[in-house]
N, CA and C atoms of all chains as a GROMACS GRO file, in nm:
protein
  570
    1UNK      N    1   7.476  14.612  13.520
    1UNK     CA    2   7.461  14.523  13.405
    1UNK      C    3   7.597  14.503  13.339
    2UNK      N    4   7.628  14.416  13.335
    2UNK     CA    5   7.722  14.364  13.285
    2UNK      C    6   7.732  14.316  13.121
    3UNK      N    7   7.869  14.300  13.038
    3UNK     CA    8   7.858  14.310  12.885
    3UNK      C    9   7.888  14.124  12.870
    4UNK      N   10   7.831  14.063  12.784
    4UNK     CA   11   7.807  13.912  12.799
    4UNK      C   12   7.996  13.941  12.723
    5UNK      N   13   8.080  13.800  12.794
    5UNK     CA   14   8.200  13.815  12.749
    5UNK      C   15   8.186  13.826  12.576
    6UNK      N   16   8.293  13.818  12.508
    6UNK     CA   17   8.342  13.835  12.402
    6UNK      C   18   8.335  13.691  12.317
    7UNK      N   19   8.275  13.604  12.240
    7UNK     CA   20   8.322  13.475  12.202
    7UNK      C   21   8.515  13.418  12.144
    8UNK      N   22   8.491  13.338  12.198
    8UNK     CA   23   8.640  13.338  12.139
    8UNK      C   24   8.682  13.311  11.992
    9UNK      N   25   8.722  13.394  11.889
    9UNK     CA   26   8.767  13.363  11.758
    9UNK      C   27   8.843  13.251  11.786
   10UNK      N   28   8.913  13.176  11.790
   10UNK     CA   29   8.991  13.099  11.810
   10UNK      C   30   8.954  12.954  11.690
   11UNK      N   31   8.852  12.905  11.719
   11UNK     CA   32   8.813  12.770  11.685
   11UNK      C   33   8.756  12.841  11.510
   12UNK      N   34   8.680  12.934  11.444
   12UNK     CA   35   8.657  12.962  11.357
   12UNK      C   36   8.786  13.012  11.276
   13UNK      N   37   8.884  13.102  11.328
   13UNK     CA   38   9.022  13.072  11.306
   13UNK      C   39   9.088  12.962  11.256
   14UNK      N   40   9.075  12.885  11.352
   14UNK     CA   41   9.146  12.730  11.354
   14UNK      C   42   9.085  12.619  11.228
   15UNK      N   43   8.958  12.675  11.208
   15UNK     CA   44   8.874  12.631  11.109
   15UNK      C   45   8.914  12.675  10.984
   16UNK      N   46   8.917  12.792  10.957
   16UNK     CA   47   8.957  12.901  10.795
   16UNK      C   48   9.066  12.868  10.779
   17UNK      N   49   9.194  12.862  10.853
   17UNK     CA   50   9.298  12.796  10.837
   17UNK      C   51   9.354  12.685  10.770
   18UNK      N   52   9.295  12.565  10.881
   18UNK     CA   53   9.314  12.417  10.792
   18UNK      C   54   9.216  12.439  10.681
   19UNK      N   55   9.083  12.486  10.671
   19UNK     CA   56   9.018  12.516  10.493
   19UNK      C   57   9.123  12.579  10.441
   20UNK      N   58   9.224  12.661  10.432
   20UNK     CA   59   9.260  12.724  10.279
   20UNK      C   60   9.374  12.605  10.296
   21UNK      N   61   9.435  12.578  10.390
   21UNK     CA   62   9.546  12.471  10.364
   21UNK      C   63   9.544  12.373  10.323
   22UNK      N   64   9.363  12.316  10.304
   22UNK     CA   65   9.363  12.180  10.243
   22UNK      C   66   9.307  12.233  10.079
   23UNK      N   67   9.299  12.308  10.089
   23UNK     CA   68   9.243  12.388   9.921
   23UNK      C   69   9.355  12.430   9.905
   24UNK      N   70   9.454  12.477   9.910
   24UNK     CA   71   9.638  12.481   9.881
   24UNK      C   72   9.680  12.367   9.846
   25UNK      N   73   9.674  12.237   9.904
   25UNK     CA   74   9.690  12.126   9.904
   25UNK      C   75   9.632  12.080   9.790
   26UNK      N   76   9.512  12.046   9.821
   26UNK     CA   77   9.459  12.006   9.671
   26UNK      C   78   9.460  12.053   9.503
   27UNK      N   79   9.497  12.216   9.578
   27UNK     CA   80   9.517  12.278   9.458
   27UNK      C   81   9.636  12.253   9.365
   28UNK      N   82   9.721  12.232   9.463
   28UNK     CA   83   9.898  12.179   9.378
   28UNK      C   84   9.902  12.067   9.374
   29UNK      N   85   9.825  11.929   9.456
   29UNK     CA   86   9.813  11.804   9.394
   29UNK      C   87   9.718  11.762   9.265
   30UNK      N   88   9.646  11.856   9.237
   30UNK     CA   89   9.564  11.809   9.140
   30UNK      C   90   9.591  11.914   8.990
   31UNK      N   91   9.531  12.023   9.000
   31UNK     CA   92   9.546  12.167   8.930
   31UNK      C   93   9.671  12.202   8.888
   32UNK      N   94   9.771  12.221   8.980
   32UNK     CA   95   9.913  12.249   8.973
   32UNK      C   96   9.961  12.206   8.856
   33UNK      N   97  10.049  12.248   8.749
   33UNK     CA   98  10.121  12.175   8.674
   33UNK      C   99  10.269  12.209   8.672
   34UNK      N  100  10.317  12.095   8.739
   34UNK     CA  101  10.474  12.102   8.771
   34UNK      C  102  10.564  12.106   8.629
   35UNK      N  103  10.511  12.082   8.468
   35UNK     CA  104  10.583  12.107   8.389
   35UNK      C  105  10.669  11.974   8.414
   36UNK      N  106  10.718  11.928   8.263
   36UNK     CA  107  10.782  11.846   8.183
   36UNK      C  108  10.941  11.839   8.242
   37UNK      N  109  10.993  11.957   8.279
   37UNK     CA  110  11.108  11.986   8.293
   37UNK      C  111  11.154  11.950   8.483
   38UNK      N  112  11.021  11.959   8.534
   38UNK     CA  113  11.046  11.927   8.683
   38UNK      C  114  11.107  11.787   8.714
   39UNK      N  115  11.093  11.716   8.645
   39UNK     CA  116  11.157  11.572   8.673
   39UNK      C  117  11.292  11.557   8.601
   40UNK      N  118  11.371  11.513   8.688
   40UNK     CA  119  11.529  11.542   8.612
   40UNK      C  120  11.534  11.433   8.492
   41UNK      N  121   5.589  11.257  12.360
   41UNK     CA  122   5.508  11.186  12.298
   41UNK      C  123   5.406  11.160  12.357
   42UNK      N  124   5.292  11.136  12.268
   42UNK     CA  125   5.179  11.036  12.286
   42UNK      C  126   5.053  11.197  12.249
   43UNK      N  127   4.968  11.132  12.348
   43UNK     CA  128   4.853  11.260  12.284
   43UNK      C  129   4.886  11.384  12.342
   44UNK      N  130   4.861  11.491  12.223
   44UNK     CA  131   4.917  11.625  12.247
   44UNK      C  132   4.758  11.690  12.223
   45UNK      N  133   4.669  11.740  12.370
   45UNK     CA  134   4.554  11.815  12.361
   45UNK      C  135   4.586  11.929  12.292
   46UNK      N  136   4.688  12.050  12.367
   46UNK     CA  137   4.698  12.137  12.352
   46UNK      C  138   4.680  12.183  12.168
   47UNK      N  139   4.765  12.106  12.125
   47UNK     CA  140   4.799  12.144  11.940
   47UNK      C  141   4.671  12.084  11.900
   48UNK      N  142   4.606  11.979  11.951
   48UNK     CA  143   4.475  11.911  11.902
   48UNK      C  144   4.323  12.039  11.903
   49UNK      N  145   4.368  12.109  11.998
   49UNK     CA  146   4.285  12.224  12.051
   49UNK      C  147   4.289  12.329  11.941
   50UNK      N  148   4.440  12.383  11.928
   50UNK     CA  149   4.467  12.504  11.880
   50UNK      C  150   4.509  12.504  11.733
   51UNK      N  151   4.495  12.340  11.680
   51UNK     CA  152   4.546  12.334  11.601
   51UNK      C  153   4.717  12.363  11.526
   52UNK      N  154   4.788  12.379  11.614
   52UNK     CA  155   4.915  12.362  11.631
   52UNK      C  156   4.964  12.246  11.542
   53UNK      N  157   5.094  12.208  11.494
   53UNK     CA  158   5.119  12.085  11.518
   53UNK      C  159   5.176  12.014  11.631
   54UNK      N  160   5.154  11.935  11.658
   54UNK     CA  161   5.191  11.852  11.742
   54UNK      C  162   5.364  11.871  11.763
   55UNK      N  163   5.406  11.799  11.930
   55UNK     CA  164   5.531  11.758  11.925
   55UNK      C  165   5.564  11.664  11.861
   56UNK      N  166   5.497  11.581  11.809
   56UNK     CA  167   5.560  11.439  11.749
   56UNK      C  168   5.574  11.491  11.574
   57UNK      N  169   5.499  11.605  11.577
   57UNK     CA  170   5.510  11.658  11.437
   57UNK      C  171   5.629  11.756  11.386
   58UNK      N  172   5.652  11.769  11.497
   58UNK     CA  173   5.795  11.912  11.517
   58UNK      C  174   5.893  11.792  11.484
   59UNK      N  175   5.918  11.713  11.593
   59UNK     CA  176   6.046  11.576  11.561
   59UNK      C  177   6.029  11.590  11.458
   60UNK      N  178   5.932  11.475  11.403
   60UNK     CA  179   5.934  11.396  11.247
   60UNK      C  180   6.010  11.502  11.159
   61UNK      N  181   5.976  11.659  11.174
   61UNK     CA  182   6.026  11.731  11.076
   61UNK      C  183   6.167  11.762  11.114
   62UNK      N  184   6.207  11.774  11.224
   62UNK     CA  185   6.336  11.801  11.217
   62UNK      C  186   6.401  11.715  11.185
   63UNK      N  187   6.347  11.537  11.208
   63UNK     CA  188   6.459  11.424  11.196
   63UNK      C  189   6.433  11.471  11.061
   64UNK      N  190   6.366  11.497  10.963
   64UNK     CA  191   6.358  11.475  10.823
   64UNK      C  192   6.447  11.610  10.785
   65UNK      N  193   6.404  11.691  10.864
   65UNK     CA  194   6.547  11.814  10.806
   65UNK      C  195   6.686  11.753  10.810
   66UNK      N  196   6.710  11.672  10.933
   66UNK     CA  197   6.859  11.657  10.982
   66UNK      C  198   6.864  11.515  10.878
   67UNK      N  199   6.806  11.422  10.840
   67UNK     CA  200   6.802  11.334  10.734
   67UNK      C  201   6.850  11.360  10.594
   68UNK      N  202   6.800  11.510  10.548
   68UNK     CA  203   6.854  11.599  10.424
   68UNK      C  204   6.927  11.639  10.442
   69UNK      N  205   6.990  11.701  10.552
   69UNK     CA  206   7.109  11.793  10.559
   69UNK      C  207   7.220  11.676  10.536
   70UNK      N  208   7.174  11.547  10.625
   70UNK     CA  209   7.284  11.450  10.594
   70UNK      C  210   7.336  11.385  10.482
   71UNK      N  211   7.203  11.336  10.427
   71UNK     CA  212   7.192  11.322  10.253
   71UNK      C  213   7.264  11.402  10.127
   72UNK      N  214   7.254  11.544  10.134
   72UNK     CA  215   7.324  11.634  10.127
   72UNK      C  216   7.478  11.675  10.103
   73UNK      N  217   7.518  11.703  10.293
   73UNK     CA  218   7.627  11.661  10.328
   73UNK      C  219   7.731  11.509  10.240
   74UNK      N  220   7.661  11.393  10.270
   74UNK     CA  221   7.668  11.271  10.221
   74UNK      C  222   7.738  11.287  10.018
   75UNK      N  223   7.617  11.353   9.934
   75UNK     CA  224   7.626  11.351   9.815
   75UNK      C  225   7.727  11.444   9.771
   76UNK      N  226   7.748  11.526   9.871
   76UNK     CA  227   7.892  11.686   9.832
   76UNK      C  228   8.043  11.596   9.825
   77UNK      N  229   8.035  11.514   9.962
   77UNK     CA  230   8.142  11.455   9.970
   77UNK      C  231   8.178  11.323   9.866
   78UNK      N  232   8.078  11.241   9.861
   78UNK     CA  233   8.070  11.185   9.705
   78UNK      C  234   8.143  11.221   9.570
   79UNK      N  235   8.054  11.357   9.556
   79UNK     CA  236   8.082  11.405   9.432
   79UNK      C  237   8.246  11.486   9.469
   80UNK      N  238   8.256  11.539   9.564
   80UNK     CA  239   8.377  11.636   9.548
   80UNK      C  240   8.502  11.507   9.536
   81UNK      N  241   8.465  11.402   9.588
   81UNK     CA  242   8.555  11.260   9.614
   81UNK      C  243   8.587  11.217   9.476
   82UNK      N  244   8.465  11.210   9.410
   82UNK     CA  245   8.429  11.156   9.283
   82UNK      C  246   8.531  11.214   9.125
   83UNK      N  247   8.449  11.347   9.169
   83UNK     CA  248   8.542  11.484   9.064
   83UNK      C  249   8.695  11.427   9.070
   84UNK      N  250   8.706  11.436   9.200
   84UNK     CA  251   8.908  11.475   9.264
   84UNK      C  252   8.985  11.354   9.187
   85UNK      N  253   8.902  11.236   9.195
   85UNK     CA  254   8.944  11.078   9.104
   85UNK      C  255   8.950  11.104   8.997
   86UNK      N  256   8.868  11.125   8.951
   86UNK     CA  257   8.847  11.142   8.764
   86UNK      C  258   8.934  11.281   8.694
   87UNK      N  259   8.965  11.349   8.796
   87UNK     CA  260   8.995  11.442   8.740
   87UNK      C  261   9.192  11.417   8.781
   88UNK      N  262   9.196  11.331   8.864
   88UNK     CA  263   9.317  11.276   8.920
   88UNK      C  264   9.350  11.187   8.799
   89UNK      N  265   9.263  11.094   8.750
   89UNK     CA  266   9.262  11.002   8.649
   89UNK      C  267   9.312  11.075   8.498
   90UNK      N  268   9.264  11.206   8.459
   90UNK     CA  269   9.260  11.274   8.354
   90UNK      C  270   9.369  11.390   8.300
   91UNK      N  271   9.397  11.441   8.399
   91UNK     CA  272   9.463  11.540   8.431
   91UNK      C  273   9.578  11.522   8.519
   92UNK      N  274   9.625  11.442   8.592
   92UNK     CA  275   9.710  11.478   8.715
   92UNK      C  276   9.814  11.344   8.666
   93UNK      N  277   9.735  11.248   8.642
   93UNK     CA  278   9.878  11.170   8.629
   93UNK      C  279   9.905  11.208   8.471
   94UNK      N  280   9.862  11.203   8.383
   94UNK     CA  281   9.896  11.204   8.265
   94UNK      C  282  10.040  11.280   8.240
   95UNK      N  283  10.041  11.382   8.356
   95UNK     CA  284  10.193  11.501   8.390
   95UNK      C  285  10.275  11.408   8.356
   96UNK      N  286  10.256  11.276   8.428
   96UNK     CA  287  10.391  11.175   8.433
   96UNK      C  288  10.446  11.117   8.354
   97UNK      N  289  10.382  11.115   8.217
   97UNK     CA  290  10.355  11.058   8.080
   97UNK      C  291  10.490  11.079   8.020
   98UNK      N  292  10.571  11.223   8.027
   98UNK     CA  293  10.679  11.242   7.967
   98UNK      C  294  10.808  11.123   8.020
   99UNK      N  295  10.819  11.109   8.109
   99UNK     CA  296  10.896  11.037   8.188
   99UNK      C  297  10.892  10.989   8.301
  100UNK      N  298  10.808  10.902   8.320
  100UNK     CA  299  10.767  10.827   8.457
  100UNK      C  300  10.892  10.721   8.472
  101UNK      N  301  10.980  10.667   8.391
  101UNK     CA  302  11.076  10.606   8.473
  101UNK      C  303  11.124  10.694   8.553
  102UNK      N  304  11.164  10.841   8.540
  102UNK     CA  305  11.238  10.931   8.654
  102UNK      C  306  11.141  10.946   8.761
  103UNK      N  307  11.061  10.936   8.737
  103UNK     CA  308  10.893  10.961   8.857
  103UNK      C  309  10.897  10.845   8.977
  104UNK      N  310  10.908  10.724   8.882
  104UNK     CA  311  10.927  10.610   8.986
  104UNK      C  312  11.046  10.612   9.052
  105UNK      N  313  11.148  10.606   8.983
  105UNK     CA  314  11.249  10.623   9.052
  105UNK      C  315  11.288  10.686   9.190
  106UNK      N  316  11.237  10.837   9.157
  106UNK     CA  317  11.216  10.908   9.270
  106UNK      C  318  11.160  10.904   9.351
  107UNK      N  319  10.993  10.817   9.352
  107UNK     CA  320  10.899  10.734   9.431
  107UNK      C  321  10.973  10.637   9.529
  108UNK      N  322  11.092  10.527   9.419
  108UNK     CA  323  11.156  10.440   9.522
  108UNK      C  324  11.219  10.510   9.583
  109UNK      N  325  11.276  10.614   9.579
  109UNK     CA  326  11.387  10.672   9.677
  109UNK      C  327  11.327  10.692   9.818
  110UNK      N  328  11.230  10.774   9.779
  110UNK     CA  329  11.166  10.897   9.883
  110UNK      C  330  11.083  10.761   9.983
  111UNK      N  331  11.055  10.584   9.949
  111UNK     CA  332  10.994  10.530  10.045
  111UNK      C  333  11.105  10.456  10.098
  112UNK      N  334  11.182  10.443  10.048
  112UNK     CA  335  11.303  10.326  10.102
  112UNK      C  336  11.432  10.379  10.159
  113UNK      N  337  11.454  10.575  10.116
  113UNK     CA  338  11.573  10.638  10.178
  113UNK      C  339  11.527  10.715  10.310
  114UNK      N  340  11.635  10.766  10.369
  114UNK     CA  341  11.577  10.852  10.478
  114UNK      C  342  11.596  10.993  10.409
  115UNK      N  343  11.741  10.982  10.371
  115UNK     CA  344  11.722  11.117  10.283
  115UNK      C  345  11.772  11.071  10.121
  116UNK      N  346  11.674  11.099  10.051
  116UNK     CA  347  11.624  11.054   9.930
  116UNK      C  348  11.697  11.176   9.851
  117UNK      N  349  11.686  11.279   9.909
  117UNK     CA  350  11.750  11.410   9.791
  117UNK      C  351  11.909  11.370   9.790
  118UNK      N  352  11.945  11.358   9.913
  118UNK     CA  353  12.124  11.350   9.881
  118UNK      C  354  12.221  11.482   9.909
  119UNK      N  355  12.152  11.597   9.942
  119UNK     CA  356  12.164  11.702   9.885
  119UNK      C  357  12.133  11.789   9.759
  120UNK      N  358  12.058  11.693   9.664
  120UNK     CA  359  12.022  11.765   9.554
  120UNK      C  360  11.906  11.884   9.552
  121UNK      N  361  11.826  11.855   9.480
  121UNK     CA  362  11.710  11.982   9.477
  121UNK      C  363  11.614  11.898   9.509
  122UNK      N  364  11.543  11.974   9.581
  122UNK     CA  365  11.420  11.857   9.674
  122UNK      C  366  11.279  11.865   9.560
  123UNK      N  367  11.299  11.966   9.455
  123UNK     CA  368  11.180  11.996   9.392
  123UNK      C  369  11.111  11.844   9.360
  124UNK      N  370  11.208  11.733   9.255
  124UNK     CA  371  11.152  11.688   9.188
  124UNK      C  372  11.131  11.542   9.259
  125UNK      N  373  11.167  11.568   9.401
  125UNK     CA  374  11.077  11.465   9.473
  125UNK      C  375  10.957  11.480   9.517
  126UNK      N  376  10.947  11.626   9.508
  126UNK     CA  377  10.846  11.659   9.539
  126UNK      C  378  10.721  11.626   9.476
  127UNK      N  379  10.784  11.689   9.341
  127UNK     CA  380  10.696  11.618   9.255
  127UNK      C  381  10.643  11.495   9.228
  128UNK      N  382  10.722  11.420   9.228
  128UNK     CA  383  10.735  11.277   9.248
  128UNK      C  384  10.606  11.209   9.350
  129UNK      N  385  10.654  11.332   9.486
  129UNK     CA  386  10.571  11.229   9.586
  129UNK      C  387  10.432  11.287   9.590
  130UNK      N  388  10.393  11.344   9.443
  130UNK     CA  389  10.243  11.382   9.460
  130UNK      C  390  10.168  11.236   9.377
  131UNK      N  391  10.287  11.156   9.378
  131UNK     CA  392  10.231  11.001   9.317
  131UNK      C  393  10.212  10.913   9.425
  132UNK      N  394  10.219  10.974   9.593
  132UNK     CA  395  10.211  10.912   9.676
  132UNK      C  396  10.042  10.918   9.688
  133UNK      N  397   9.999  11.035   9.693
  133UNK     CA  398   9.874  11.060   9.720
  133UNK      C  399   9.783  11.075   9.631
  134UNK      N  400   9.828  11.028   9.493
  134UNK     CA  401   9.711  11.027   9.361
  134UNK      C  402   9.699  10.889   9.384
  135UNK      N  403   9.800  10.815   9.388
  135UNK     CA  404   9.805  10.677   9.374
  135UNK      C  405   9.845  10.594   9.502
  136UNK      N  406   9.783  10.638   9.644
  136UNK     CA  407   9.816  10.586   9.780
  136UNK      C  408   9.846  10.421   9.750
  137UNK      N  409   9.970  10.380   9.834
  137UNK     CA  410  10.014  10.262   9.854
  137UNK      C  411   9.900  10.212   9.950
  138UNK      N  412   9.907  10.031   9.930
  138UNK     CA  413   9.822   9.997  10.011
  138UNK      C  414   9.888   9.991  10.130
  139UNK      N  415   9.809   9.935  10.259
  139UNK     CA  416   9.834   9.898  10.420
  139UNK      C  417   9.951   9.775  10.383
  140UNK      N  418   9.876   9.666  10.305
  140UNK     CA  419   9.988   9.552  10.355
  140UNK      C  420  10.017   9.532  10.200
  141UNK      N  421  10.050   9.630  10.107
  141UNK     CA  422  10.107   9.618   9.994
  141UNK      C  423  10.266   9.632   9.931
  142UNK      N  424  10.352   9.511   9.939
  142UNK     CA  425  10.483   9.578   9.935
  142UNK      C  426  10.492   9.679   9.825
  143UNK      N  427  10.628   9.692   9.838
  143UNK     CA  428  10.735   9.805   9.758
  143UNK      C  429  10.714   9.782   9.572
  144UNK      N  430  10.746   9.669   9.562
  144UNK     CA  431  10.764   9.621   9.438
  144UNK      C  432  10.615   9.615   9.369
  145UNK      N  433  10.551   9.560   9.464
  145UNK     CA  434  10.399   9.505   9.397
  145UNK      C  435  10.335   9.683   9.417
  146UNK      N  436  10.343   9.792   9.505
  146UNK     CA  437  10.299   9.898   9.491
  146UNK      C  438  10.387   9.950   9.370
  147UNK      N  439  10.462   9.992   9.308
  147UNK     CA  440  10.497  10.011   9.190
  147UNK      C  441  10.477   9.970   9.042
  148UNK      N  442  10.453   9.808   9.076
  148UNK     CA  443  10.376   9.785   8.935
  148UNK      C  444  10.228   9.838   8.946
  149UNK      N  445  10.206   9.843   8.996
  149UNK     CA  446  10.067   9.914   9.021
  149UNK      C  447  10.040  10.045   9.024
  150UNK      N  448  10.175  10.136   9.035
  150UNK     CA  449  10.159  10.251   8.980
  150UNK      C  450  10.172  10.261   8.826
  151UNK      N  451  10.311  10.172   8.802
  151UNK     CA  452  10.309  10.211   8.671
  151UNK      C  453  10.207  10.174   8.551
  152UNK      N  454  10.132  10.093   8.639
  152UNK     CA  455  10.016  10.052   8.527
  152UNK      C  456   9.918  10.192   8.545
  153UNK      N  457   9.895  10.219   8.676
  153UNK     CA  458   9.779  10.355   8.638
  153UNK      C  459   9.882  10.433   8.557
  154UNK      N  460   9.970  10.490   8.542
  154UNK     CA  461  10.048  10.568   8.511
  154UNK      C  462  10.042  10.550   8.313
  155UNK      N  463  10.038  10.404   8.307
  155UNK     CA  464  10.030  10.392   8.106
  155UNK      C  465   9.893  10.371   8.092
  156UNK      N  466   9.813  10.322   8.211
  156UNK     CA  467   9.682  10.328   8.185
  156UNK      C  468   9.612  10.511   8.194
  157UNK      N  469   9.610  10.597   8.238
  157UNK     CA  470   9.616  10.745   8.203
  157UNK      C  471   9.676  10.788   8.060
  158UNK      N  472   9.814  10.728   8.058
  158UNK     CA  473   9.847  10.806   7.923
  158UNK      C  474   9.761  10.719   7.826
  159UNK      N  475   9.759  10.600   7.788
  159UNK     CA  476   9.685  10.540   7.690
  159UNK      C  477   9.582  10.625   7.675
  160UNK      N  478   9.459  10.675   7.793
  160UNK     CA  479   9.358  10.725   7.795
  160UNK      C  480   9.352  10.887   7.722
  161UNK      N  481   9.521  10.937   7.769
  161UNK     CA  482   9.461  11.047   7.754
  161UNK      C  483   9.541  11.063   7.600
  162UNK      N  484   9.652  11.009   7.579
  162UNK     CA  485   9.728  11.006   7.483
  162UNK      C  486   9.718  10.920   7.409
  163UNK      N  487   9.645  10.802   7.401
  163UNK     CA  488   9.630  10.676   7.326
  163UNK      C  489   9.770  10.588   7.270
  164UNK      N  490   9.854  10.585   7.364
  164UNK     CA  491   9.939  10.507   7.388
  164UNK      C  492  10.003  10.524   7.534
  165UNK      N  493  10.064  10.395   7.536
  165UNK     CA  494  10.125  10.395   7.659
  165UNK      C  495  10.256  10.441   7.687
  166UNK      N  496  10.353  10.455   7.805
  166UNK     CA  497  10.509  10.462   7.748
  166UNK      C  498  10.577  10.353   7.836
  167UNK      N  499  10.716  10.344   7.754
  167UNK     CA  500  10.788  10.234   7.737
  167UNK      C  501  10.875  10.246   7.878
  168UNK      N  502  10.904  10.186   7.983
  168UNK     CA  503  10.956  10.219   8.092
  168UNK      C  504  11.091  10.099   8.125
  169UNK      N  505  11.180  10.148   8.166
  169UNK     CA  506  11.288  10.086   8.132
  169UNK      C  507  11.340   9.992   8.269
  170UNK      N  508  11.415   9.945   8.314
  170UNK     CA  509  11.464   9.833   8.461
  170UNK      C  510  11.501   9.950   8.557
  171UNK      N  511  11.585  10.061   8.485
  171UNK     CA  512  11.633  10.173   8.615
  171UNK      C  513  11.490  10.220   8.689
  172UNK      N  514  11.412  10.244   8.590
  172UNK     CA  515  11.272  10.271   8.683
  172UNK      C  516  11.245  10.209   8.816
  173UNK      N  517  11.230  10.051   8.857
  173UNK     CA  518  11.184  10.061   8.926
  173UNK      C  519  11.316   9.932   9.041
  174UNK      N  520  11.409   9.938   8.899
  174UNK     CA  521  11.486   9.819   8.983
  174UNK      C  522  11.604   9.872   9.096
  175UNK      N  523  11.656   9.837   9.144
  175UNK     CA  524  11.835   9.897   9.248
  175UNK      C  525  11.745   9.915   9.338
  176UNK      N  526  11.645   9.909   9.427
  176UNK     CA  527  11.583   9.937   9.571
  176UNK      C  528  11.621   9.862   9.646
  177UNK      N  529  11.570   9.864   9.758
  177UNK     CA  530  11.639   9.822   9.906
  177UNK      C  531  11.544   9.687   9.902
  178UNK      N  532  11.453   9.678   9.846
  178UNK     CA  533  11.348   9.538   9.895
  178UNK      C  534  11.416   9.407   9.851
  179UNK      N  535  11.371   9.321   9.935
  179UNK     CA  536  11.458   9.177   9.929
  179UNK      C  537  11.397   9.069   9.893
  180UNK      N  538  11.260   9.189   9.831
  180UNK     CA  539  11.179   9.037   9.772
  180UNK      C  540  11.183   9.026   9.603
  181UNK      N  541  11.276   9.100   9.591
  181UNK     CA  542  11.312   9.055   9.430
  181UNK      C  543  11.341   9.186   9.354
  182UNK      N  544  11.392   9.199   9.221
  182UNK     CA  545  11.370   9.336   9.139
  182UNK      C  546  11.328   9.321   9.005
  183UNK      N  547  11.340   9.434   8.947
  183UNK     CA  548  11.202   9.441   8.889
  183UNK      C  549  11.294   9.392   8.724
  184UNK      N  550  11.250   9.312   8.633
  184UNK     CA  551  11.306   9.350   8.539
  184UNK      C  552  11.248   9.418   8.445
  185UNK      N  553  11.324   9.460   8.312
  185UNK     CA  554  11.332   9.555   8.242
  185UNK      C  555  11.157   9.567   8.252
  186UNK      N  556  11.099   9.412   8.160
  186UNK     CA  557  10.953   9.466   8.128
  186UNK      C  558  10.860   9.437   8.248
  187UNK      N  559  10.899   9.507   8.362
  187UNK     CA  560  10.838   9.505   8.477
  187UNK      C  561  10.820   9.338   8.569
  188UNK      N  562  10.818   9.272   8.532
  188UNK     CA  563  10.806   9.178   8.606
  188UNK      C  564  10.926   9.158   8.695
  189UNK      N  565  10.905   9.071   8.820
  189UNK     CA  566  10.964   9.094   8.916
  189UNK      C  567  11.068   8.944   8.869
  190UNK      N  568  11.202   8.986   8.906
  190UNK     CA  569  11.289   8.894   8.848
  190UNK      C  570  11.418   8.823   8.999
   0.00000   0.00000   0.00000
């Protein structure tokens, strides 16, 4: 009897990833406050 | 499909009764799905509208400015500090340029959301000067002082 392979993390990985990077993203385009002083 | 003895027998439901319910599950899930993206779309505007540009309120002639650079240079910093293009180019994606919208005509159109936010949130607008949006590379005119294209 043999053990059924392993699934590959890969694609759920690849998934959690681009999610926090587009919630990073949105978070400093919207939320973020770059302050008065950021623009020369 | 068609007549199902077996579930008619045992009182089961039917196969045509299993579908109907799943299309109607997968109908809600879509509906659902459908209204999240709506609303999360919806929020991100209004709250883009309320909050995000109003930042620009202190000095949006330097905002635009930096807007014209960063679409018309290749390198827009010069060597300077890349921060406050950065900043700048988060007016790319609050306020996306159109497909076939030039340079000039996408800028008055920022700077109107831009006094239209502060009016809203500040109840006035601000006063924006010719360096704002004029000296660019476009050859279809520049901008004068009170925005119109000269």
């Amino acid at each position: 009897m043999t053990d059924d392979p392993k699934p590959s993390k890969l694609g759920p990985t690849v998934f959690l990833v681009v999610l926090a990077a587009t919630l990073v993203f949105f978070w400093w385009l919207l939320v973020y406050d770059h302050g008065a002083a950021a623009l020369p | 499909m068609g007549f199902d003895r077996r579930a008619m027998a045992t009182g089961e439901p039917s196969g045509g009764s299993n579908r109907r319910r799943a299309m109607l599950g997968v109908g809600v899930a879509v509906a659902l799905v459908a209204a999240a993206l709506t609303a999360v779309f919806g929020v991100a505007g209004w709250y883009a509208e309320r909050v995000a540009l109003p930042r620009y309120c202190d000095d949006p002639k330097a905002a635009l400015v930096l807007v014209r650079r960063v679409l018309t240079e290749v390198r827009p910093t010069g060597g300077d500090s890349t921060w406050p293009y950065v900043v700048a180019g988060k007016l790319l994606y609050l306020v996306p340029q159109a497909e076939d919208e030039t340079l000039d005509a996408y800028l008055i159109r920022l700077r109107g959301r831009i006094d239209a936010s502060c009016t809203r949130a500040f109840g006035h607008t601000v006063g924006l000067g010719s360096e704002a949006t004029g000296g660019g590379r476009s050859t279809r005119g520049r901008f004068a002082g009170d925005g119109r294209l000269s």
